[in-house]
C-alpha positions in Angstrom: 66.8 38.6 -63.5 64.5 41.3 -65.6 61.2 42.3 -63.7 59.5 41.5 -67.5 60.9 37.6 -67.4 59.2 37.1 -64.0 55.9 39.0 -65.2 56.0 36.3 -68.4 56.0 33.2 -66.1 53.9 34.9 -64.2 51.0 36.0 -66.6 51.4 32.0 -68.3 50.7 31.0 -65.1 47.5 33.1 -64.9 48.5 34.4 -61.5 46.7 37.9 -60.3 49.1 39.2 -58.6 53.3 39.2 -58.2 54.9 40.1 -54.8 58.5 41.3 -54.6 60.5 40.9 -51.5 64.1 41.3 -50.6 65.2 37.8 -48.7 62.2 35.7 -50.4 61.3 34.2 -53.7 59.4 36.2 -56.1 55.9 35.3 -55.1 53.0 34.9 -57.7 49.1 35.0 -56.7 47.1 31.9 -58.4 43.3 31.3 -57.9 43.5 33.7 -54.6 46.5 31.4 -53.1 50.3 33.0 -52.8 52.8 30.4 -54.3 56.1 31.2 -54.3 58.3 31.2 -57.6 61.2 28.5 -56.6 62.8 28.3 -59.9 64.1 32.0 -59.2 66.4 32.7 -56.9 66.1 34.5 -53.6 66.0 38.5 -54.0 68.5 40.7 -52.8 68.7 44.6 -52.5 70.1 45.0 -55.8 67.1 43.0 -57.3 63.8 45.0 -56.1 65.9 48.6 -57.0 67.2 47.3 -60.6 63.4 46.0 -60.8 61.6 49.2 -59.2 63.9 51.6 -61.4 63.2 49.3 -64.4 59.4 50.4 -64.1 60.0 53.7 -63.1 60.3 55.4 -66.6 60.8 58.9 -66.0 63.0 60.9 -63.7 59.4 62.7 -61.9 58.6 59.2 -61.2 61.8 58.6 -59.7 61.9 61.5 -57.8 58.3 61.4 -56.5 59.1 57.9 -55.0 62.3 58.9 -53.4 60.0 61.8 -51.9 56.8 59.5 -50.5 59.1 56.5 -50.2 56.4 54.8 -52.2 54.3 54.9 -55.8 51.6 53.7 -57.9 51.7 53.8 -61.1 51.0 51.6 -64.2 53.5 49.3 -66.0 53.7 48.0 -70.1 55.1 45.5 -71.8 54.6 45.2 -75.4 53.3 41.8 -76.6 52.7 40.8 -72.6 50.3 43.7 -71.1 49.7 46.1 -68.7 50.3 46.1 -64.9 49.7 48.1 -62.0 52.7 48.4 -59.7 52.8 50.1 -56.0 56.6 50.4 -55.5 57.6 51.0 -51.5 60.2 50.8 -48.9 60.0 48.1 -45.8 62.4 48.1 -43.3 65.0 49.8 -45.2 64.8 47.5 -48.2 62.6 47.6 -51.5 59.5 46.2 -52.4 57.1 45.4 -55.2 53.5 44.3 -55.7 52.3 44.3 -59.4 48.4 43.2 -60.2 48.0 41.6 -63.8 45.5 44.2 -66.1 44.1 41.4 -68.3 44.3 43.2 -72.1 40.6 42.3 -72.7 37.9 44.0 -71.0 35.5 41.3 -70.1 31.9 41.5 -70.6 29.0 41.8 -67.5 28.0 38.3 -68.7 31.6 37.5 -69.2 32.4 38.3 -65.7 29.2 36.2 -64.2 27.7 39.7 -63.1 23.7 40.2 -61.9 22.1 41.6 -65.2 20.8 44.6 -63.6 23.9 46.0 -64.0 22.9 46.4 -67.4 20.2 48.4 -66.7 22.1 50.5 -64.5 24.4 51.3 -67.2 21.2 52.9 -69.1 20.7 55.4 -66.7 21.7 59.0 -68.0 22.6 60.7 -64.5 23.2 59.7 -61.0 26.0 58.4 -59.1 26.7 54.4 -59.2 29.4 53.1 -56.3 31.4 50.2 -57.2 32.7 49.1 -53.7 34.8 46.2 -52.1 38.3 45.4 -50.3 41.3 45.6 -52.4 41.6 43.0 -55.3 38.1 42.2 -55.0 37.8 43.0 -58.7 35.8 47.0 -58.8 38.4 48.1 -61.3 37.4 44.8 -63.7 33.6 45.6 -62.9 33.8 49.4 -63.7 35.7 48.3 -66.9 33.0 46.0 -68.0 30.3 48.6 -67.7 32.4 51.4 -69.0 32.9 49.1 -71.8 28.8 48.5 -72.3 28.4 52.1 -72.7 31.0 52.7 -75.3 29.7 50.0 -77.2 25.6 50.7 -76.7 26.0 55.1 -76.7 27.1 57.9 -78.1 28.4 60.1 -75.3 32.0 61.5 -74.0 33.2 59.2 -71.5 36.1 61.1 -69.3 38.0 58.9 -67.0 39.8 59.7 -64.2 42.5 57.1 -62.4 45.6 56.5 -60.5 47.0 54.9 -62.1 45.1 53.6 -66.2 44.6 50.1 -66.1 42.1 49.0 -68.7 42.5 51.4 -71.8 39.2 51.8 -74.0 39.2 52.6 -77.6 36.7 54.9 -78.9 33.4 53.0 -80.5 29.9 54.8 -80.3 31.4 57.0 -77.6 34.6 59.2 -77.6 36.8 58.3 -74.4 39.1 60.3 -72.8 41.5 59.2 -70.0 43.1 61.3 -67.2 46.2 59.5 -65.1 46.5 61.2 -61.5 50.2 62.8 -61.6 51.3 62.4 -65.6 47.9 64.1 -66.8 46.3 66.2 -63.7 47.6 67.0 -60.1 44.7 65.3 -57.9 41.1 63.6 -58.2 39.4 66.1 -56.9 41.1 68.9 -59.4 40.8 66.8 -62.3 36.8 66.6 -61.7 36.2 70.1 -61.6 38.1 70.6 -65.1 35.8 67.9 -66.4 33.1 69.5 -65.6 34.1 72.2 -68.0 35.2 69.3 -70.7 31.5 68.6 -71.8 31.8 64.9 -70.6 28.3 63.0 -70.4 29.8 60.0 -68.2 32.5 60.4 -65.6 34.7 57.9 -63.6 36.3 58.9 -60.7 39.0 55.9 -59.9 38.6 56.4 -56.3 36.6 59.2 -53.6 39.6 59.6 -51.2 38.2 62.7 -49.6 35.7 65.5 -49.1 36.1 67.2 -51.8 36.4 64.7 -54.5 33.1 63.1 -52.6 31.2 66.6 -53.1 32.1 67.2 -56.4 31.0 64.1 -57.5 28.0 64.4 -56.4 27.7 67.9 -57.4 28.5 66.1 -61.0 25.7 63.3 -60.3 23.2 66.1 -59.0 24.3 68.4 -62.3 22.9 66.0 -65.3 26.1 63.7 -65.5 26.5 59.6 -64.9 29.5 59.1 -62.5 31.3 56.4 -61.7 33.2 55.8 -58.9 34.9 53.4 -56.0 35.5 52.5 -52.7 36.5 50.7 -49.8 33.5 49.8 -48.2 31.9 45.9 -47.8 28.2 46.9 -48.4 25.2 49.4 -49.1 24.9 50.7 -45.8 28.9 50.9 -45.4 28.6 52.6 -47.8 26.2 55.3 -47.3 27.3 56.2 -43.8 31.0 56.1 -44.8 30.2 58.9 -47.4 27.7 60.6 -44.9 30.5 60.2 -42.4 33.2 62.4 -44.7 31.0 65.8 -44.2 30.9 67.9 -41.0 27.5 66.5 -38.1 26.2 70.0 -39.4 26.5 69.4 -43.1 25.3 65.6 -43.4 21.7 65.8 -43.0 21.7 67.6 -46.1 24.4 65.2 -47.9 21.7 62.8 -46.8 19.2 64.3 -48.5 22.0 64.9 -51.7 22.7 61.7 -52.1 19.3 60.2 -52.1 18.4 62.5 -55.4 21.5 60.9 -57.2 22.7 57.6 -55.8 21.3 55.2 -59.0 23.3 51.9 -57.4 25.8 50.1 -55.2 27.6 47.3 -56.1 29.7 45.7 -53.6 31.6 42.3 -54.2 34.0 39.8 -52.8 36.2 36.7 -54.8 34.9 33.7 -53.8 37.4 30.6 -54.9 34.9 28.4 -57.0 34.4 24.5 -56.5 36.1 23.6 -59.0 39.6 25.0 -58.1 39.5 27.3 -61.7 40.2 30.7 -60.1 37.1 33.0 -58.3 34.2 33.9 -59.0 31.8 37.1 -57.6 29.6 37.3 -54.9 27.7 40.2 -55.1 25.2 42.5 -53.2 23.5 45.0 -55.7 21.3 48.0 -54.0 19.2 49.9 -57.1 17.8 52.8 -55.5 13.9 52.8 -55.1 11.7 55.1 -53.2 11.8 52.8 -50.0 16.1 53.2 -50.8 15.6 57.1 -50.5 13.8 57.1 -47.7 16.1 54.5 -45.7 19.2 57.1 -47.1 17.5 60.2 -45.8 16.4 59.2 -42.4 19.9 57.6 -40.6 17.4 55.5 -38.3 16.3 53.8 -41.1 19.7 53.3 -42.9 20.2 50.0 -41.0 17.4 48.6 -42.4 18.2 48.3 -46.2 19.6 45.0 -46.0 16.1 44.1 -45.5 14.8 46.2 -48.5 17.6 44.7 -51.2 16.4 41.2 -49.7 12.6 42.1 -50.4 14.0 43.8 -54.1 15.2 41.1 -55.3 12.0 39.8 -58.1 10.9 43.1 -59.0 14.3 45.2 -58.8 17.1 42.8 -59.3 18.5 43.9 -56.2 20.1 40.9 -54.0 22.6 40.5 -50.7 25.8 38.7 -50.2 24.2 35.6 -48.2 21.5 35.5 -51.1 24.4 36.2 -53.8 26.2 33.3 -52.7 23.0 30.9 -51.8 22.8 31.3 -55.6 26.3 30.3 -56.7 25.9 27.3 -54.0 23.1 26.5 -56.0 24.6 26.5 -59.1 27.4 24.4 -57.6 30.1 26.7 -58.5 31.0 27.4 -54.9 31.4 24.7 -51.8 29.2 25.0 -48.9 32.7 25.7 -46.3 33.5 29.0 -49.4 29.9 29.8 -49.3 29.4 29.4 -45.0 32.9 31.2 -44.5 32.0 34.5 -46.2 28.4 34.6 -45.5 27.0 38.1 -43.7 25.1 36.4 -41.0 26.1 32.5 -41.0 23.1 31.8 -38.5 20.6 33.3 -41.1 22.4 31.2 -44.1 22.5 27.9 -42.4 18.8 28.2 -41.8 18.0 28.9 -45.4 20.3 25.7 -46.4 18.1 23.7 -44.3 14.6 25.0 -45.8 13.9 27.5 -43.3 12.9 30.6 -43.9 14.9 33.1 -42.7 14.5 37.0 -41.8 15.3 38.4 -44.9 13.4 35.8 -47.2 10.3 37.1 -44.3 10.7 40.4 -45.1 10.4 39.7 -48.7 7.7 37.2 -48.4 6.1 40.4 -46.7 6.8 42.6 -49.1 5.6 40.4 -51.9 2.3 39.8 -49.8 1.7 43.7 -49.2 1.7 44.2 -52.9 -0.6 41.5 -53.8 -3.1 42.3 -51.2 -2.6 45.9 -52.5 -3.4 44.7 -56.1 -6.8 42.6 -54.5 -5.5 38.9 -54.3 -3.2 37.3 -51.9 -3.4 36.7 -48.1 -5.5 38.6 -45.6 -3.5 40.7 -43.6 -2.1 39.7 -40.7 -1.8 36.2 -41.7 2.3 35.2 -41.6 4.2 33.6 -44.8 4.6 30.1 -44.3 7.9 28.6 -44.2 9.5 25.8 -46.2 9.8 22.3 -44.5 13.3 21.6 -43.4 15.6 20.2 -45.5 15.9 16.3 -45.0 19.4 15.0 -44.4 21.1 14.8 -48.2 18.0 16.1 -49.7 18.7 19.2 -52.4 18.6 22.4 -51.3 15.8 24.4 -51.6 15.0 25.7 -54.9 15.6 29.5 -56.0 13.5 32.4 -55.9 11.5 32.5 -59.3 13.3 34.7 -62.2 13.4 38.6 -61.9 11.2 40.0 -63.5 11.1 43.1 -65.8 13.8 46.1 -63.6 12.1 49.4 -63.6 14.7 51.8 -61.6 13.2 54.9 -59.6 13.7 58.2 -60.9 
């Protein structure tokens, strides 16, 4: 069999993902499940290398992977697509995992995204973190954003990825794309040079280490938007995963760095929706205020910004996981087990299904009552937000917070 006869089936099938094994059917990813391929055969040796060296097109590539004994790099089929393919060895056999690169670059709205993202996407400097576990979707995110700029702005948009996966024509903006290995040697070599290149927007597919991290944010800090991912679950993983890069003696001031240029975190996870028709995202957005500064300069503090994107969420957009997914259980497009499974504190979350108010709703009832007292109306202070009545048994859940309101980001 031909690798591009299993990736047909596959992308008809409207799988994610396809995993190669010697000794096991070809295995396809559908909705977030692994389902093997039984009207193939069982793979052999011969398979996965006539398959690998099939995708491998040049003898560098070929080379490289029989140097690191394994290799990323992006895979076309005309009429069918792209696909990103991480070739390896296991036990002295072959192996193959290829993730489908869906040929249209879905909108924010498209992808059920919080519309502050949007706004982010106006910003004209800073540093914005797309973050999440692998296949959690940042790559389809950063695409979608990317995408808004081309479309609304006329800047140079320099990209920066191991391997391409969504290409972007030119519109408003002029696009240029940089593939680690065929077009530059590393991340963190490839930055430097852009910052010679004149680009007004920058994305950086990944900050793997120190150096890529500090240029980037000498980028952010220098005039430039950038873009970039990584690994992390949340805001304040986030943060002290970058603070945690930098030598103790250097990180007070990296502190202090980043909270002049972070604009935004966006972490997300796939949650399968109720209907059984594929995942959708559940997503915590931080947009950095000057309460966000302060909890980013003072590491004390940092543990507390789950509590200040709770409290944001009205007058900044900003929202958690839990609440994230107490809205798509609301909107019915995720069950109660999805939504219960994944939640960041399930004590917390069950309260708020059963009308209670829970600490992060207090701390933004608190919030919400500071201002007004502030403004001359509200509560006096000192007396507490009442909570909702429990939820009666097969009563409707408690209804959602009222709409956001107009996002004004610091500066």
């Amino acid at each position: 069999m031909h690798i591009n006869e299993l990736l047909t089936v596959v992308c008809e099938q409207g799988a994610s993902d396809l995993h190669l094994k010697v000794g096991n059917h070809p295995i396809a990813r559908i909705r977030g499940k692994l389902t093997p391929m039984t009207q193939f055969k069982r793979l052999v040796q011969e398979d996965t290398i006539a398959m690998a060296y099939a995708i491998m097109a040049s003898d560098k590539q070929k080379a490289k992977f029989k140097d690191s004994l394994d290799l990323d790099i992006a895979y076309s089929v005309p009429s069918l697509g792209r696909f990103r393919c991480n070739i390896f060895n296991q036990r002295g056999t072959v192996g193959l995992v290829l993730r489908v690169i869906p040929r249209k670059i879905y909108t924010i709205d498209d992808l059920m995204l919080p519309k502050v993202l949007k706004t982010i996407c106006q910003e004209q400097r800073g540093l914005v973190l797309v973050t999440g576990t692998t296949g959690s979707g940042k790559s389809t995110t950063l695409a979608a954003m990317i995408d808004l700029i081309n479309a609304t702005r006329t800047e140079h948009i320099l990209t920066i990825e191991d391997p391409i996966e969504y290409l972007h024509r030119d519109n408003l903006s002029i696009v240029n794309q940089r593939e680690v290995e065929a077009d530059c040697r590393t991340f963190s070599s490839a930055l430097r040079a852009a910052l010679r290149q004149d680009p007004d927007v920058i994305l950086v597919g990944e900050m793997r280490d120190l150096e890529t991290i500090e240029t980037a944010l000498h980028a952010a800090e220098t005039g430039h938007l950038v873009f970039s991912t990584l690994h992390t679950l949340d805001a304040t993983e986030t943060i002290n995963r970058v603070i945690s890069v930098f030598p103790p003696h250097h990180q007070k001031q990296i502190r202090l760095q980043m909270a002049a240029v972070l604009k935004g975190i966006i972490s997300q996870r796939l949650v399968p929706r109720a209907d059984g028709q594929g995942r959708v995202p559940a997503v915590e957005v931080m947009v950095t205020t000057e309460t966000v500064r302060t909890c980013i300069e003072d590491k004390d503090k940092t543990k507390t910004l789950k509590d200040v994107i709770a409290a944001g969420t009205a007058q900044y957009g900003m929202q958690t996981f839990d609440q994230s997914l107490y809205f798509l259980l609301r909107q019915g497009l995720i069950t109660e087990e999805e939504a219960l499974l994944r939640a960041t504190n399930v004590g917390e979350f069950k309260l708020r299904l059963e009308g209670v108010m829970a600490t992060a709703d207090m701390a933004k009832a608190n919030m919400e009552r500071g201002m007004s007292i502030a403004q001359g109306g509200g509560r006096e202070s000192g007396t507490p937000p009442t909570a909702a009545p429990p939820k009666a048994p097969g009563a409707p859940l408690p209804p959602l917070p009222a709409p956001d309101v107009k996002i004004t980001l610091a500066r």
